[in-house]
PyMOL CGO cylinders between C-alpha atoms (Angstrom):
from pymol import cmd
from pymol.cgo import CYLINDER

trace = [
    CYLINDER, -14.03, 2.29, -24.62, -13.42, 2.85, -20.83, 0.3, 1, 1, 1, 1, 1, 1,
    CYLINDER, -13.42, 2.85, -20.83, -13.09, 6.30, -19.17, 0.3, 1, 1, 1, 1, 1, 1,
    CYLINDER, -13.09, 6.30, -19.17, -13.72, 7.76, -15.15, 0.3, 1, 1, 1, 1, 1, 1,
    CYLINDER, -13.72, 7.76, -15.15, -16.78, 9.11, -14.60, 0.3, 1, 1, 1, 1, 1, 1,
    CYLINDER, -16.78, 9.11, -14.60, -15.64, 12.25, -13.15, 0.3, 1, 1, 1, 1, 1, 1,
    CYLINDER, -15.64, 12.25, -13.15, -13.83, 12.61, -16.67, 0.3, 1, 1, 1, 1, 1, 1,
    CYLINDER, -13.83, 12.61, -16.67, -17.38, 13.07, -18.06, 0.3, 1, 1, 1, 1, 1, 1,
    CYLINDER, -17.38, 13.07, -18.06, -18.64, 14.74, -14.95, 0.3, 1, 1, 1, 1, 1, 1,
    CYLINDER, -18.64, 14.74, -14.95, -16.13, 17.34, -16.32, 0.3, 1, 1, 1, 1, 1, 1,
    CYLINDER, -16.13, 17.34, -16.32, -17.76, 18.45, -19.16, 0.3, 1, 1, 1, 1, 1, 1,
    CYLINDER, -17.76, 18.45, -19.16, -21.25, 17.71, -17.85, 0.3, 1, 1, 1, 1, 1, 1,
    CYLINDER, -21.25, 17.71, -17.85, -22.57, 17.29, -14.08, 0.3, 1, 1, 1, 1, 1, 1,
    CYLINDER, -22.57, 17.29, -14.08, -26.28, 15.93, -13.84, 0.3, 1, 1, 1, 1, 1, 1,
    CYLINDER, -26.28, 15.93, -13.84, -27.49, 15.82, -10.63, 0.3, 1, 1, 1, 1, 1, 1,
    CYLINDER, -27.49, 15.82, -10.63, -27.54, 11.71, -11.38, 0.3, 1, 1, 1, 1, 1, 1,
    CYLINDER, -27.54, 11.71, -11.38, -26.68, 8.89, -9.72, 0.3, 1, 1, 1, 1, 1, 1,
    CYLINDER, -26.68, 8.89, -9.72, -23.41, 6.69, -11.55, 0.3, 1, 1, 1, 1, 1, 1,
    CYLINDER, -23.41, 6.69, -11.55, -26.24, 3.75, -11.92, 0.3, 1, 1, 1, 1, 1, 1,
    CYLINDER, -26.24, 3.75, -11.92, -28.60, 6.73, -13.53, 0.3, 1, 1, 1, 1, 1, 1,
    CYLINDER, -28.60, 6.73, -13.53, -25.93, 8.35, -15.48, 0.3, 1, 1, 1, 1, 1, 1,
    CYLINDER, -25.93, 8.35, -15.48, -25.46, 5.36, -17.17, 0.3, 1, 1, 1, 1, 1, 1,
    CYLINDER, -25.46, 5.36, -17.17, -28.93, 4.76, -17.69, 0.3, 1, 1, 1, 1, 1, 1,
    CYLINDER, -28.93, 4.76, -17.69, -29.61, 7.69, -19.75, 0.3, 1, 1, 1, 1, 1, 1,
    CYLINDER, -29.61, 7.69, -19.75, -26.55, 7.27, -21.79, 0.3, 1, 1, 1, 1, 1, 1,
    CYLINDER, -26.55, 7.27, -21.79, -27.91, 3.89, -22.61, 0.3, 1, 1, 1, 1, 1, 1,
    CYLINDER, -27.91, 3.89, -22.61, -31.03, 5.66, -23.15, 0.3, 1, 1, 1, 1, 1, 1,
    CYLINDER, -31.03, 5.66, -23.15, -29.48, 7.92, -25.55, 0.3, 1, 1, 1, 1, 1, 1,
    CYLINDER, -29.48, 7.92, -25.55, -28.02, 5.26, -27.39, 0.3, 1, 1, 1, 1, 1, 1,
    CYLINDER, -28.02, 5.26, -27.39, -24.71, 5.42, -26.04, 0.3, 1, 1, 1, 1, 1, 1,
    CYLINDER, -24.71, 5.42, -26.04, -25.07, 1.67, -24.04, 0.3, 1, 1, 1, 1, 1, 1,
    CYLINDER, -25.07, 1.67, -24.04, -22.96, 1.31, -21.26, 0.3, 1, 1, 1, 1, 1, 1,
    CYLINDER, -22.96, 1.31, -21.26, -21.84, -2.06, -20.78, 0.3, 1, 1, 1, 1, 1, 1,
    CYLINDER, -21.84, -2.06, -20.78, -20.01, -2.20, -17.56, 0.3, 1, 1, 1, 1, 1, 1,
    CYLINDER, -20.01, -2.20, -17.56, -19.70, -0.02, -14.42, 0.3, 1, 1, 1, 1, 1, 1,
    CYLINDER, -19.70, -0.02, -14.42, -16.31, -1.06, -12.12, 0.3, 1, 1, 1, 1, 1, 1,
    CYLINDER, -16.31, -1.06, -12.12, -14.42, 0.70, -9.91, 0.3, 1, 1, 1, 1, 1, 1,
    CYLINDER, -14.42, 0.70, -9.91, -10.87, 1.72, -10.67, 0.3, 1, 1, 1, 1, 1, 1,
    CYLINDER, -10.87, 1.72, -10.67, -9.82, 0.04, -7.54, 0.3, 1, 1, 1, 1, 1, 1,
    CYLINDER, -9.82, 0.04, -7.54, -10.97, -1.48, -4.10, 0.3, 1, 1, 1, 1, 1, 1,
    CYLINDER, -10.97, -1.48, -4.10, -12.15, 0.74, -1.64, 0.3, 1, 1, 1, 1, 1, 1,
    CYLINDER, -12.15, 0.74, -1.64, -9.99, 1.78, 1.30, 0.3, 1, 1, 1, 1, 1, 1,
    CYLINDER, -9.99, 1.78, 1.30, -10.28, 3.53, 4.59, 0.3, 1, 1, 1, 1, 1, 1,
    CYLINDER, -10.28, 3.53, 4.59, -8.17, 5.77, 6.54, 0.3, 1, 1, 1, 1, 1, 1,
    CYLINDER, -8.17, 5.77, 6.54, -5.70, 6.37, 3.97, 0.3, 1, 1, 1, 1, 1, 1,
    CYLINDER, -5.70, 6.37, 3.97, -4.26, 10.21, 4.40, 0.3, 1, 1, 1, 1, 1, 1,
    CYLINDER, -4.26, 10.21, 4.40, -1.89, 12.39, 2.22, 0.3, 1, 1, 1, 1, 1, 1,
    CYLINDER, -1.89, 12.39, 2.22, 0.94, 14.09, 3.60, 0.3, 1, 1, 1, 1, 1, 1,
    CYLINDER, 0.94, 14.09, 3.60, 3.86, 15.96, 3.07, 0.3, 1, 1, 1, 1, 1, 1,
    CYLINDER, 3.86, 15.96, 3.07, 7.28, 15.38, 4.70, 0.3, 1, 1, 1, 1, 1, 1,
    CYLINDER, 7.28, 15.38, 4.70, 8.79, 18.28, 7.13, 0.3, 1, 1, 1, 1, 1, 1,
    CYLINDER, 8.79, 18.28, 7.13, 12.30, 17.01, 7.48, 0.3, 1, 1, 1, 1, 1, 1,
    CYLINDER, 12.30, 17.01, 7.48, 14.04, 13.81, 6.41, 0.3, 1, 1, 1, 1, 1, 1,
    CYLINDER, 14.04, 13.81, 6.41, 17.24, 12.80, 8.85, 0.3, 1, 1, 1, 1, 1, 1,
    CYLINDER, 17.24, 12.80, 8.85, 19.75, 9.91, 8.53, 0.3, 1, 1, 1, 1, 1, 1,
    CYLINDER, 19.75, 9.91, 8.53, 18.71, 7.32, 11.46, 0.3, 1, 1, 1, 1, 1, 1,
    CYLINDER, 18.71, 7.32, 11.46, 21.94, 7.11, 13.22, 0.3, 1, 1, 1, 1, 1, 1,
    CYLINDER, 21.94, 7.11, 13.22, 21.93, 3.49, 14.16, 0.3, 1, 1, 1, 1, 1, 1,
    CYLINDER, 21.93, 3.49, 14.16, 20.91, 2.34, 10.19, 0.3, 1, 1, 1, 1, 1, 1,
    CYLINDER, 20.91, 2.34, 10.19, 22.36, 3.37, 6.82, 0.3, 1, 1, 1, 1, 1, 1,
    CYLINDER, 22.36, 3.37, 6.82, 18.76, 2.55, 5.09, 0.3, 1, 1, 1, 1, 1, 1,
    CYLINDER, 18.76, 2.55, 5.09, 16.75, 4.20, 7.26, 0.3, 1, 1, 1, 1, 1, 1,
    CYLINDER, 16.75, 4.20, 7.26, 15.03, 8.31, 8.23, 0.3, 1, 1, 1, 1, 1, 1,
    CYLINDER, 15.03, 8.31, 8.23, 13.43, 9.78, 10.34, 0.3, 1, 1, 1, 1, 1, 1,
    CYLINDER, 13.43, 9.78, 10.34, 10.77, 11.58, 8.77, 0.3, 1, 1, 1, 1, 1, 1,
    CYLINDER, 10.77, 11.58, 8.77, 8.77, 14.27, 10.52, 0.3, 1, 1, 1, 1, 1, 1,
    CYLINDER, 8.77, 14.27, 10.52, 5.43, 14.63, 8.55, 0.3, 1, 1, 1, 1, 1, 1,
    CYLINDER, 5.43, 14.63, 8.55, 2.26, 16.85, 8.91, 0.3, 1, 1, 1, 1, 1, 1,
    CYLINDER, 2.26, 16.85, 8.91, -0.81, 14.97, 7.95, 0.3, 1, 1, 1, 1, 1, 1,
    CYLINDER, -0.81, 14.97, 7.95, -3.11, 17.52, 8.89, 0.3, 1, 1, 1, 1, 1, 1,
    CYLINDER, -3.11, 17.52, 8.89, -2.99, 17.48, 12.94, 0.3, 1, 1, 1, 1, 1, 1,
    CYLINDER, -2.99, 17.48, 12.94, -2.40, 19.03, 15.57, 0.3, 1, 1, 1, 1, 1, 1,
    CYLINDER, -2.40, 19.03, 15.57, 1.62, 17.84, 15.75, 0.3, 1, 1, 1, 1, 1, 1,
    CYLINDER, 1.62, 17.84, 15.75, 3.93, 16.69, 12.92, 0.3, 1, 1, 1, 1, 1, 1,
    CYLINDER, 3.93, 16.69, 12.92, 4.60, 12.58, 13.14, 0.3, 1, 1, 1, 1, 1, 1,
    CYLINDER, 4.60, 12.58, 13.14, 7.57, 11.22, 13.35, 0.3, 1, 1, 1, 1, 1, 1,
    CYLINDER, 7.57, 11.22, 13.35, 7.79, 8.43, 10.89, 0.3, 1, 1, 1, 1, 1, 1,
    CYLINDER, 7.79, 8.43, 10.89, 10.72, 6.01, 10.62, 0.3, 1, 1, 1, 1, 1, 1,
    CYLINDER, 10.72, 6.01, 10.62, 10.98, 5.51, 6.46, 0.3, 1, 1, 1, 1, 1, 1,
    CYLINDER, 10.98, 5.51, 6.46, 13.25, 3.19, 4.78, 0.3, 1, 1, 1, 1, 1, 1,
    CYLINDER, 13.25, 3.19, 4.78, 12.23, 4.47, 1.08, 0.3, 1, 1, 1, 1, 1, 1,
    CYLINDER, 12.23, 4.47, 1.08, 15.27, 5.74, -1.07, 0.3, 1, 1, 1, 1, 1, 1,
    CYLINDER, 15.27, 5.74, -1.07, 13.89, 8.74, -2.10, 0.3, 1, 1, 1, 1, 1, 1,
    CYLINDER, 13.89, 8.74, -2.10, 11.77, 9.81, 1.25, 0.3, 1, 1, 1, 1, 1, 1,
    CYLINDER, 11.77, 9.81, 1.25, 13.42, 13.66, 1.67, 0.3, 1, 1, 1, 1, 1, 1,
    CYLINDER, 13.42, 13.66, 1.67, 11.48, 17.00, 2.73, 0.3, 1, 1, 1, 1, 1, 1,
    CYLINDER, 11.48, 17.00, 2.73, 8.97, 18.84, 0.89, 0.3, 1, 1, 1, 1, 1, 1,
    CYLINDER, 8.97, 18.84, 0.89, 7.08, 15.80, -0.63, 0.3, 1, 1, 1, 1, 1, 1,
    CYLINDER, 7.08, 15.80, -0.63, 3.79, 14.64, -0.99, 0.3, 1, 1, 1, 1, 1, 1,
    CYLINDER, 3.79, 14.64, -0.99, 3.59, 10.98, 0.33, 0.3, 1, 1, 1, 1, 1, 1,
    CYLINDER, 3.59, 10.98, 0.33, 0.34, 8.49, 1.59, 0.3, 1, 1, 1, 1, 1, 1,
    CYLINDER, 0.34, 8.49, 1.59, 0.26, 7.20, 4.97, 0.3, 1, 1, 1, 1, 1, 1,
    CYLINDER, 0.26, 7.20, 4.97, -1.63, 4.47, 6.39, 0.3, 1, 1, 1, 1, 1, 1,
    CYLINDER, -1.63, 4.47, 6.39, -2.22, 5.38, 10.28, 0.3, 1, 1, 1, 1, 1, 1,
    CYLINDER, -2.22, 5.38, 10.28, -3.12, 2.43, 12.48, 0.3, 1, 1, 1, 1, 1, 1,
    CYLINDER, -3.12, 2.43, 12.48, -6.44, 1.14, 11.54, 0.3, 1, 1, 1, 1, 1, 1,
    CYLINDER, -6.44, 1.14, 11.54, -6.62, 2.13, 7.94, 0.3, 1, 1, 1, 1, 1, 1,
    CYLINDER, -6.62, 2.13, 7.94, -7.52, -0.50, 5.30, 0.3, 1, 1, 1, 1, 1, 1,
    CYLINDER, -7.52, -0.50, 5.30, -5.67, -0.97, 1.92, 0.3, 1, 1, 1, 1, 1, 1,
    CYLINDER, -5.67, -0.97, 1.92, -7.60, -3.41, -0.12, 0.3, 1, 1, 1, 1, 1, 1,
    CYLINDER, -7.60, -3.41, -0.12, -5.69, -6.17, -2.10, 0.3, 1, 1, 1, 1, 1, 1,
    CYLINDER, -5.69, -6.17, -2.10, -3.35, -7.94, 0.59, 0.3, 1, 1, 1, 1, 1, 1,
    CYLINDER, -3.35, -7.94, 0.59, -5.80, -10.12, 3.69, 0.3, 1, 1, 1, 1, 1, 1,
    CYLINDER, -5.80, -10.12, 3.69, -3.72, -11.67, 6.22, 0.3, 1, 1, 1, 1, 1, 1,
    CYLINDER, -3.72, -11.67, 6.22, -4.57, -13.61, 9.13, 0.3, 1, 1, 1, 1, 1, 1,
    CYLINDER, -4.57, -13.61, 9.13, -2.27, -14.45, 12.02, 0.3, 1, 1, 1, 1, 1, 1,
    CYLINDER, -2.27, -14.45, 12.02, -2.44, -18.44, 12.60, 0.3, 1, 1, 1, 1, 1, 1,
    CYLINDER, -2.44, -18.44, 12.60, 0.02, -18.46, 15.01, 0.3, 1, 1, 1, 1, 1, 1,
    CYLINDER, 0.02, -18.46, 15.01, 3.43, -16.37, 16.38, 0.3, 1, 1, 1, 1, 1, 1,
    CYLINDER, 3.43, -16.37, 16.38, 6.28, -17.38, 18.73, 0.3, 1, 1, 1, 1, 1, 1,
    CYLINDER, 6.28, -17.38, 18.73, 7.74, -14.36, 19.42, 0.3, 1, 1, 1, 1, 1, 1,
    CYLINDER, 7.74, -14.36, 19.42, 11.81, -13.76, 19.47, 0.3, 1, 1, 1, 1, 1, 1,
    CYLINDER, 11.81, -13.76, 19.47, 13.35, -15.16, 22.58, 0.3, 1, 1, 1, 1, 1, 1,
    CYLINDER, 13.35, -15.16, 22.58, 12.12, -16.81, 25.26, 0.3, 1, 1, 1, 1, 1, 1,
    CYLINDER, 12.12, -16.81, 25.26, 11.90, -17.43, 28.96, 0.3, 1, 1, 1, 1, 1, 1,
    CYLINDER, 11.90, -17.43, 28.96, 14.41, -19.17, 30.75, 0.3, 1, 1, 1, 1, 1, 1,
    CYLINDER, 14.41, -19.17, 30.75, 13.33, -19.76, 34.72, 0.3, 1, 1, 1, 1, 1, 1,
    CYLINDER, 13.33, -19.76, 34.72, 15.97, -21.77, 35.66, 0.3, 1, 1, 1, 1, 1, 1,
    CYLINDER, 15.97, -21.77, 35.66, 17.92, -18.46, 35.58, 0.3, 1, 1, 1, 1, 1, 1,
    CYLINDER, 17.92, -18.46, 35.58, 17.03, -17.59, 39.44, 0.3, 1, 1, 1, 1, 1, 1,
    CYLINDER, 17.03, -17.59, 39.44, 13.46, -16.59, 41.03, 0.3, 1, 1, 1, 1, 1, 1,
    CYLINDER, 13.46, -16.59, 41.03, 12.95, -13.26, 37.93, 0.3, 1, 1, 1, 1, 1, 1,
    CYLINDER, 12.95, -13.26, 37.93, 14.37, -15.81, 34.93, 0.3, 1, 1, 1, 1, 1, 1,
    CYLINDER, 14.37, -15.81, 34.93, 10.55, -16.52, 34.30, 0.3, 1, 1, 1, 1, 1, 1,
    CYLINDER, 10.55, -16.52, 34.30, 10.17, -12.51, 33.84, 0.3, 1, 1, 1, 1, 1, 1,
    CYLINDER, 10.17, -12.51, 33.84, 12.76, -12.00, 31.36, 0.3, 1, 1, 1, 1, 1, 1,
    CYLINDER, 12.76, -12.00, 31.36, 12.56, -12.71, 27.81, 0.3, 1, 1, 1, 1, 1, 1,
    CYLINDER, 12.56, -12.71, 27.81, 15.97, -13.83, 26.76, 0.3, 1, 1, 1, 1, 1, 1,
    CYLINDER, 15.97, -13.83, 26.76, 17.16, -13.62, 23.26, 0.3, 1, 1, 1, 1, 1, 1,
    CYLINDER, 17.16, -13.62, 23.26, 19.43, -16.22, 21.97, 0.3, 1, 1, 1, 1, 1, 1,
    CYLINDER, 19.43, -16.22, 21.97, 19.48, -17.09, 18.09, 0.3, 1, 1, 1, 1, 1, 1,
    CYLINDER, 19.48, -17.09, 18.09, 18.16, -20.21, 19.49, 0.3, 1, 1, 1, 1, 1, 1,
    CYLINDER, 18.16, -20.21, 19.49, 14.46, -18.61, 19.87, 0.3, 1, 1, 1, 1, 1, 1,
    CYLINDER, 14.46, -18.61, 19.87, 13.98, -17.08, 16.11, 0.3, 1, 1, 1, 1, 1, 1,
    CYLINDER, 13.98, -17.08, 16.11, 10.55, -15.38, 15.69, 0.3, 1, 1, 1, 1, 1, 1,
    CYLINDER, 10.55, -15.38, 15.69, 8.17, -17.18, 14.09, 0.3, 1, 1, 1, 1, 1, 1,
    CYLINDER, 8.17, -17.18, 14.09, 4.76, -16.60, 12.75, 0.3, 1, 1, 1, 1, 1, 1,
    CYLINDER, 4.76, -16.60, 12.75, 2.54, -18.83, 10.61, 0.3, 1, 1, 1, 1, 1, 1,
    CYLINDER, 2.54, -18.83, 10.61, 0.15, -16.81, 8.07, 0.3, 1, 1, 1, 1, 1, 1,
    CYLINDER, 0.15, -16.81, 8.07, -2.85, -17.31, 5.71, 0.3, 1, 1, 1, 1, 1, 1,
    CYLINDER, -2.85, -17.31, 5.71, -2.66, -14.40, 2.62, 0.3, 1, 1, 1, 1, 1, 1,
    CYLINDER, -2.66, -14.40, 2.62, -4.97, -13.58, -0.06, 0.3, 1, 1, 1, 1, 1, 1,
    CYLINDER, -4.97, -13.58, -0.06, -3.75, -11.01, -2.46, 0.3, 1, 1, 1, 1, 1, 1,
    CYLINDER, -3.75, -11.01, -2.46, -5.75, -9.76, -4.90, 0.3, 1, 1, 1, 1, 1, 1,
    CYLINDER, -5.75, -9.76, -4.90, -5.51, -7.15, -8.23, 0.3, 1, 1, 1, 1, 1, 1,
    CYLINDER, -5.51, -7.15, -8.23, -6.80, -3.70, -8.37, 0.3, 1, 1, 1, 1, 1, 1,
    CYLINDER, -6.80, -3.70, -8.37, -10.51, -5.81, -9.96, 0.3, 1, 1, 1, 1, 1, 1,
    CYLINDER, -10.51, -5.81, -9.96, -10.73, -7.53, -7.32, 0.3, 1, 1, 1, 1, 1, 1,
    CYLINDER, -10.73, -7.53, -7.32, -9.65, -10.77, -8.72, 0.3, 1, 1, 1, 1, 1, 1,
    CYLINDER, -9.65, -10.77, -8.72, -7.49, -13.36, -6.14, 0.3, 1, 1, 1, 1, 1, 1,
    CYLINDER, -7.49, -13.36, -6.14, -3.86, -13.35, -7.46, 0.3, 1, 1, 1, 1, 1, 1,
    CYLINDER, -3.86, -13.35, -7.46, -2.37, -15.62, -4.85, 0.3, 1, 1, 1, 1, 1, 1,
    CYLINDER, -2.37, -15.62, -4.85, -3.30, -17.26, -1.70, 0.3, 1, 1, 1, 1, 1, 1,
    CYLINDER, -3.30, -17.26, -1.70, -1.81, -19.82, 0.40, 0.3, 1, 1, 1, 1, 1, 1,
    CYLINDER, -1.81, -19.82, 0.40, 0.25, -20.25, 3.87, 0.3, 1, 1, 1, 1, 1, 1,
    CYLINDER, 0.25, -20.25, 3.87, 3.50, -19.18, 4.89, 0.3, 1, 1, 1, 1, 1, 1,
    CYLINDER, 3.50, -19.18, 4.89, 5.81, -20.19, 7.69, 0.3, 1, 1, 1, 1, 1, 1,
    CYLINDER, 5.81, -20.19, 7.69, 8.40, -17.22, 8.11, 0.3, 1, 1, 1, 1, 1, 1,
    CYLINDER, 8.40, -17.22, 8.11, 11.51, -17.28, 10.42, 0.3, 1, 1, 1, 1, 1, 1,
    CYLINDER, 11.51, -17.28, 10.42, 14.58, -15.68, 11.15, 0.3, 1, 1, 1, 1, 1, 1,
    CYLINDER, 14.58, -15.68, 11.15, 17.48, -17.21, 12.01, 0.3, 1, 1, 1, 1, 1, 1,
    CYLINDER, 17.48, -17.21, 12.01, 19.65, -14.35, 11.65, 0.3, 1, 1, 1, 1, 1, 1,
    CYLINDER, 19.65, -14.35, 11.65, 17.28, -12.13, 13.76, 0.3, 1, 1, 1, 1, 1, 1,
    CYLINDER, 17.28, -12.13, 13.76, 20.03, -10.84, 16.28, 0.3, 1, 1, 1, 1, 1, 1,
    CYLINDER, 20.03, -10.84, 16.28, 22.51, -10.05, 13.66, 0.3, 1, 1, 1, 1, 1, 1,
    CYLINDER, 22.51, -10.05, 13.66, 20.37, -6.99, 12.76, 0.3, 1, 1, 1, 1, 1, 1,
    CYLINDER, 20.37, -6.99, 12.76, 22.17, -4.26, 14.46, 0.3, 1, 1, 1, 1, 1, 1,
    CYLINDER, 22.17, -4.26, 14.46, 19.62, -1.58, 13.72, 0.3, 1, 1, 1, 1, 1, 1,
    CYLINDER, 19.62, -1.58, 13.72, 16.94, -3.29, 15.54, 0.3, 1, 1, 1, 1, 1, 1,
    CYLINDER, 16.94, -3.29, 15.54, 18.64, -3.56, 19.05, 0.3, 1, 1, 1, 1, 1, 1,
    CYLINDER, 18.64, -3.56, 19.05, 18.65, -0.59, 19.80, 0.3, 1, 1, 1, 1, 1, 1,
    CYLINDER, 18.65, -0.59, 19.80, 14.80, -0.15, 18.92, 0.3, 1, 1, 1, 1, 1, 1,
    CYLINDER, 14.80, -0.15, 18.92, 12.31, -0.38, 22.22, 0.3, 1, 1, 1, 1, 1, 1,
    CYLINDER, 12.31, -0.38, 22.22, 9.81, -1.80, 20.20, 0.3, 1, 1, 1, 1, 1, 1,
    CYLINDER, 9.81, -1.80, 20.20, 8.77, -5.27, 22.03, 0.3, 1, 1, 1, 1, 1, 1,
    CYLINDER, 8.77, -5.27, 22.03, 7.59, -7.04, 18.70, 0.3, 1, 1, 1, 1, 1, 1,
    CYLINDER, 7.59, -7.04, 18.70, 10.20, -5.05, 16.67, 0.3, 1, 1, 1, 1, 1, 1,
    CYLINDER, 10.20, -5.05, 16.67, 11.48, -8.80, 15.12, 0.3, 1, 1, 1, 1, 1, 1,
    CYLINDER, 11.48, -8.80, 15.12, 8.05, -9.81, 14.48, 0.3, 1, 1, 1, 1, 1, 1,
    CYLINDER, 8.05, -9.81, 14.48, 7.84, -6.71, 12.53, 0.3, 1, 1, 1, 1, 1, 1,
    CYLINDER, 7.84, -6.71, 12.53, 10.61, -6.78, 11.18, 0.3, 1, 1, 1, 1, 1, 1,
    CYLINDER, 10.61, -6.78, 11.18, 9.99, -10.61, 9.91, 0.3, 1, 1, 1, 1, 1, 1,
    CYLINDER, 9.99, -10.61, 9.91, 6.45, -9.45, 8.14, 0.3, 1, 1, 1, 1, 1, 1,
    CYLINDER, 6.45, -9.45, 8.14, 7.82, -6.26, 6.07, 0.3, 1, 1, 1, 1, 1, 1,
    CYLINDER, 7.82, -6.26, 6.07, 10.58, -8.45, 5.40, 0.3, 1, 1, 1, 1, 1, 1,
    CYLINDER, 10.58, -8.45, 5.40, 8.42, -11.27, 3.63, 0.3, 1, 1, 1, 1, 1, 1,
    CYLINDER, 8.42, -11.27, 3.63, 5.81, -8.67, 2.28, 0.3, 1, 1, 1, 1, 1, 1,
    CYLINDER, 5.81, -8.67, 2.28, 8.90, -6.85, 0.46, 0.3, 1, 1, 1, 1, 1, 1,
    CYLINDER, 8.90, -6.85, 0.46, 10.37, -9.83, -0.71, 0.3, 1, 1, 1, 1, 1, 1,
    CYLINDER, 10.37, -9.83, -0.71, 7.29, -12.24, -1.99, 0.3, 1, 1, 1, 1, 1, 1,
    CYLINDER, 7.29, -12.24, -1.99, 4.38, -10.16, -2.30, 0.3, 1, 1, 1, 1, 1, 1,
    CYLINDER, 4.38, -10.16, -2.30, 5.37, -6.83, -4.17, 0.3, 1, 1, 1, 1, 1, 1,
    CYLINDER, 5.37, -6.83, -4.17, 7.14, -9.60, -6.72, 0.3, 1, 1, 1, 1, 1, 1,
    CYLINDER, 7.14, -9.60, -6.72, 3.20, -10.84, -7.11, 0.3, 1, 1, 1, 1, 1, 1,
    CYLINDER, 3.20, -10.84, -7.11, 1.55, -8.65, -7.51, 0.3, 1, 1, 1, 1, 1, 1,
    CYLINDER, 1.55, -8.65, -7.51, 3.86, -6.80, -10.44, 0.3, 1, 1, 1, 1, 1, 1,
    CYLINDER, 3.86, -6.80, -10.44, 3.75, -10.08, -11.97, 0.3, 1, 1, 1, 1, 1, 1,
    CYLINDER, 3.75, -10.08, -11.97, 0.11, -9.76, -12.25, 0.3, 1, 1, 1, 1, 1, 1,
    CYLINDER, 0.11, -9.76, -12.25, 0.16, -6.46, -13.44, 0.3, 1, 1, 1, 1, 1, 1,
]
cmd.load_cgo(trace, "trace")
């Protein structure tokens, strides 16, 4: 049988360690065969609750969310989740947090556009972007299950072609917005098929 320990820390709250907990139910004759967390442990991660959810003029999937985590000033958050809307609880994952189960290392990135000095003295200052000059980025992944246990790993070469034909991004000031773009993209559309096949 499997249950949390703060299930049992419910009904009775030694002042024990988990590893000495489950040495005295052992003890008792109640053996315990197996301690494992219910998942990985991550950092950073904060809950939230969202202010005021507004149509992002320039997408039809996207809002602006303004949430209060806690601080001093609500965030503004741009959200492209269905069912993102004001007065509810969500998780965010502020820059630097940790979320256990997807590793990725950057092997290499051409960014979108490129440089083109034979424009005059500043062409060698201005990135231009033709659909000629995709981004690209090369990856190693490791995703693993809520046990810890490797699901998938490998390399993937992602690029897109169609980069420029994204008329929500333009307008963003963003420098890597593409790049971005390009890693959600292939997160959205590979890994979350993974990983709920491994469920």
């Amino acid at each position: 049988m499997q249950f949390p320990e703060s299930w049992l820390r419910e009904y009775c709250n030694p002042k024990l360690t988990t590893q000495e907990l489950a040495d005295t139910l052992t003890m008792a004759g109640l053996e315990v065969e197996e301690l494992a967390p219910v998942a990985p442990p991550f950092t950073g991660i904060v809950v939230g609750e969202i202010k005021e959810a507004v149509q992002r003029p320039d997408a039809d999937r996207l809002r602006i969310c303004q949430v209060d985590v806690g601080g001093p000033e609500l965030l503004n958050i741009v959200c492209g989740a269905p069912n993102a809307r004001a007065g509810i609880t969500v998780v965010y994952a502020p820059i630097g947090a940790y979320v256990p189960g997807l590793d990725v290392t950057l092997v290499d990135i051409k960014r979108a556009g490129d440089y083109e000095p034979w424009h005059g003295p500043r062409g060698s200052d201005i990135r231009i972007m033709r659909d000629i000059y995709p981004p690209r980025i090369t990856l190693q992944y490791t995703l693993k299950d809520a046990s810890g246990r490797i699901v998938d790993e490998g390399e993937a070469k992602l690029s897109d072609t169609g980069y420029l034909h994204n008329l929500g991004l333009k307008s963003d000031s963003d420098p890597l917005r593409y790049e971005k773009r390009l890693i959600d993209d292939w997160v959205k559309r590979e890994l979350s098929t993974r990983a709920t096949a491994a469920r």
